[in-house]
C-alpha positions in Angstrom: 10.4 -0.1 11.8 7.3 2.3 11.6 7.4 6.1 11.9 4.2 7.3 12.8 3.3 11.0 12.2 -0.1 12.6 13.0 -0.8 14.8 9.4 -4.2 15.8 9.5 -7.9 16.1 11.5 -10.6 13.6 11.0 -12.4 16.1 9.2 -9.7 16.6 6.8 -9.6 13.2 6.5 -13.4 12.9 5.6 -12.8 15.7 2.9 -10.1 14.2 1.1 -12.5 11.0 1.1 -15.5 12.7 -0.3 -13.5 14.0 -3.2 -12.0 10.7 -3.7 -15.4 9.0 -3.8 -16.8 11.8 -6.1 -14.2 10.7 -8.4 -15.1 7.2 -8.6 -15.6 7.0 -12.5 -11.7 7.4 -12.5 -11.0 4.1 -10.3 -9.2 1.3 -11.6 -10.7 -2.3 -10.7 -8.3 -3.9 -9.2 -10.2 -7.1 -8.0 -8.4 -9.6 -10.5 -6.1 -9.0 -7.8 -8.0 -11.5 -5.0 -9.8 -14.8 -5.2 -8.9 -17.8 -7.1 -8.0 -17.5 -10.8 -8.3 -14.2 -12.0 -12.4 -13.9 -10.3 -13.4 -12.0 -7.6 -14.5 -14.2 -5.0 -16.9 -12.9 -2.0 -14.8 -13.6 0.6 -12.5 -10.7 -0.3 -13.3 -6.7 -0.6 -13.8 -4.8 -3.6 -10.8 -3.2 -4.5 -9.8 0.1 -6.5 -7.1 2.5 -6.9 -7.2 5.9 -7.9 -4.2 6.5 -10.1 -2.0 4.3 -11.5 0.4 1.9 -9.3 3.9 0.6 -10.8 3.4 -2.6 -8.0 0.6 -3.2 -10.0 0.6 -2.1 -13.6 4.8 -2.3 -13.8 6.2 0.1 -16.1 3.4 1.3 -18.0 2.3 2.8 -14.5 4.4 5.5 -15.8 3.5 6.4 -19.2 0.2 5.4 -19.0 -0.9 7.6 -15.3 -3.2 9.9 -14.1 -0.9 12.7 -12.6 -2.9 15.7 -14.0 -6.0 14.5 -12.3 -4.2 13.7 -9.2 -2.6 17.5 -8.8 -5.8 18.8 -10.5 -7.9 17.2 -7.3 -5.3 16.4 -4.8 -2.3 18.8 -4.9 -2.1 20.0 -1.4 -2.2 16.6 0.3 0.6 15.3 -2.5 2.8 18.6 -1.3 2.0 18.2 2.2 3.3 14.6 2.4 6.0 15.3 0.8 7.2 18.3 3.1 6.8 15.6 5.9 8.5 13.0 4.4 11.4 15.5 3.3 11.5 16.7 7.0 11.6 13.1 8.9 14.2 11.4 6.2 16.2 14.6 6.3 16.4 14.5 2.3 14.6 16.2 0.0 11.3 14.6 -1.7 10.1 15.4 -5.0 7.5 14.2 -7.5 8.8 13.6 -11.6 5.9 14.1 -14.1 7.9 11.3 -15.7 6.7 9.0 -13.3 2.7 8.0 -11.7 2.2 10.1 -8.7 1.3 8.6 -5.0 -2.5 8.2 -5.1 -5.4 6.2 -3.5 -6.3 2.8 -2.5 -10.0 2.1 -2.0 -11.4 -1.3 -0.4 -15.3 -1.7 0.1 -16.7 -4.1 2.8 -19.4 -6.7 1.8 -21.1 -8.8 4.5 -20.0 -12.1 2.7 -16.3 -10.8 3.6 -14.0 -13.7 5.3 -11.3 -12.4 7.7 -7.7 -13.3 9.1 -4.5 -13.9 7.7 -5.7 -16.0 4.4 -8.1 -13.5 3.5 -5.9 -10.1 4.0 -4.0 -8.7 1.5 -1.0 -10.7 -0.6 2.4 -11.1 2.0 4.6 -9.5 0.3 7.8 -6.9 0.2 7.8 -3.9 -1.8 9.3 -4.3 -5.1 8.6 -1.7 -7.5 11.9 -0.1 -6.9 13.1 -3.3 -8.9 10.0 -3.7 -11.7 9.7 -0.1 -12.6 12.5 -0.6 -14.9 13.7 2.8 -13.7 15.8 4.4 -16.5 18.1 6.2 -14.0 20.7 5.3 -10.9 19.0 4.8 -7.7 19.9 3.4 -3.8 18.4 -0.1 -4.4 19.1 -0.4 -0.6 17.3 2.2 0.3 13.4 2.1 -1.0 10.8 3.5 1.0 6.9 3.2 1.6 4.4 5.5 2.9 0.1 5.1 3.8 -1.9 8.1 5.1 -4.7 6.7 6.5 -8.2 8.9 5.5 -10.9 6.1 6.5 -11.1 2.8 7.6 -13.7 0.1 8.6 -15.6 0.5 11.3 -14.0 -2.2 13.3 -10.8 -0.7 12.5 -8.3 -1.9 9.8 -4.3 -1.5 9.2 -1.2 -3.6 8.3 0.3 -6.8 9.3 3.9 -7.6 9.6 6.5 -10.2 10.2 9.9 -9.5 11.8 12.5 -11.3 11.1 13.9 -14.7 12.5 15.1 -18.0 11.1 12.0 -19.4 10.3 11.0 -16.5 8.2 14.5 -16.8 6.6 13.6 -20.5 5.6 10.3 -19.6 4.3 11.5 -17.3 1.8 14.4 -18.8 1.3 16.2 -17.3 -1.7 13.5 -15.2 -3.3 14.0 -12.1 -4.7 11.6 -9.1 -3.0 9.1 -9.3 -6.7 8.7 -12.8 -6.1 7.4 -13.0 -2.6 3.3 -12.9 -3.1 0.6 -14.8 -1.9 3.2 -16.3 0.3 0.4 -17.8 2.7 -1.3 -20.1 -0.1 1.9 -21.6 -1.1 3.1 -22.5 2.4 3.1 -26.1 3.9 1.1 -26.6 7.2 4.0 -26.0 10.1 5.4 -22.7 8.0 1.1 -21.3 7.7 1.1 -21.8 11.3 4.2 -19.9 12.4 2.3 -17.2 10.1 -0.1 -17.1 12.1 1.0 -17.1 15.3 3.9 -14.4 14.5 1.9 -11.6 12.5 1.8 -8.8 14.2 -0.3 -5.7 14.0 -0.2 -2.1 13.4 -3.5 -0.2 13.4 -3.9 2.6 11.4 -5.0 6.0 12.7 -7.2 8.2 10.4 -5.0 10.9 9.9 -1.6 9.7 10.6 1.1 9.1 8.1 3.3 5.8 8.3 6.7 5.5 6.9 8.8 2.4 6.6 10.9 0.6 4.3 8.4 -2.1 2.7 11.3 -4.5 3.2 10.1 -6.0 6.3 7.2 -8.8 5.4 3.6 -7.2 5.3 -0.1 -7.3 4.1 -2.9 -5.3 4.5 -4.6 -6.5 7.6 -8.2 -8.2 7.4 -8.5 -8.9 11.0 -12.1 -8.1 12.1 -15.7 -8.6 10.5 -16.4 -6.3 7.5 -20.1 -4.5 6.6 -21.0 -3.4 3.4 -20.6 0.1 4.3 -17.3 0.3 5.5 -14.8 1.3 2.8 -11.0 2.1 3.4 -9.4 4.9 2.1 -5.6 5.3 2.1 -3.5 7.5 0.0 0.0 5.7 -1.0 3.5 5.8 -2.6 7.1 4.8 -2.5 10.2 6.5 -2.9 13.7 5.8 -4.8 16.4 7.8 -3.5 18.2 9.1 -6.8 20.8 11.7 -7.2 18.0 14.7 -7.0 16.6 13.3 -3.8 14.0 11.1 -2.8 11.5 11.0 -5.3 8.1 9.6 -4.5 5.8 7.6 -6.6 3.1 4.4 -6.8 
């Protein structure tokens, strides 16, 4: 489901990071996005993104981004992904000015921070391949989503998953991928537990560059105590196979 593909050093890593921290009057707050209506509640991390993110912002991601800042600060990374994606899909990758540019998720620890399957990130699939709104003709069967992982928590962090079986199939029933979100909240007692029990985990690698299809259901894991000086740094995207080639974006 995962390909896994070591990119860079650890002290590559902690480059990229520093530049991305230097740049922090540029984040976008992006708590609204956890606790209970609309406030930030302590029991989740502080959350930022460097860039603009379609999943998030829907179409206006792409009129209203931050692509010259990105290839101003962060062109070689942006190029080298790409290359690496190109070479283990076999197709060629490619970034639109049309359209926002992969960039970077930031989540900062706090010691108030809750952890486990409620208080990870929203179970989802990856859908912006369906809200973007894309103007042109692309495999909808096809969409893909990468993470480079730069720096994670002390403790380790990474992404949890769900394979498929017919209890899954039940619990999301006939949803469409946009409508699956904070799946856990909304499910009764027996259908939270088989959550639970069935998650499994990848750990992320500083580093290392995942690729998979965002189809199968995930979150970002929460899975260990947090400290107020932890902060995860991950730099994202997804990619719509169109007639040009695969052509990566967040």
């Amino acid at each position: 489901m995962i390909a896994k593909i070591d990119l860079i050093t650890a002290e590559e890593c902690k480059v990229l990071v520093d530049k991305v921290l230097s740049l922090e009057e540029h984040w976008i707050v992006r708590n609204q996005y956890y606790g209970e209506d609309g406030f930030v509640s302590p029991a989740y991390p502080d959350f930022y993104t460097l860039g603009a993110a379609a999943y998030l912002d829907g179409p206006a991601a792409h009129t209203n981004n931050d692509n010259e800042l990105l290839l101003k600060h962060f062109s070689d990374i942006i190029n080298m992904v790409s290359e690496v994606i190109s070479e283990e899909l076999g197709t060629e990758a490619f970034l639109d000015p049309d359209y926002a540019f992969p960039g970077f998720h930031v989540f900062r620890g706090r010691e108030s921070m809750l952890y486990g399957t409620r208080f990870g990130g929203s179970i989802h699939l990856d859908a912006p391949h369906i809200t973007s709104e894309f103007p042109f003709k692309f495999d909808m069967d096809r969409p893909i989503t990468f993470t480079l992982a730069l720096s994670m928590p002390r403790n380790g962090g990474g992404m949890n998953y769900w394979l498929e079986d017919e209890a899954l199939r039940l619990i999301k029933g006939n949803k469409p991928p946009q409508d699956i979100s904070s799946l856990y909240e909304n499910l009764p007692p027996i259908f939270k537990n088989w959550v639970d029990v069935n998650k499994k985990y990848e750990k992320y690698t500083i580093g290392t560059l995942y690729v998979h299809d965002g189809q199968t259901l995930h979150q970002v894991a929460n899975e260990v105590p947090t400290f107020s000086d932890d902060i995860r740094v991950t730099l994202q995207g997804h990619g719509v196979y169109r007639k040009e080639g695969l052509m990566l974006y967040l």
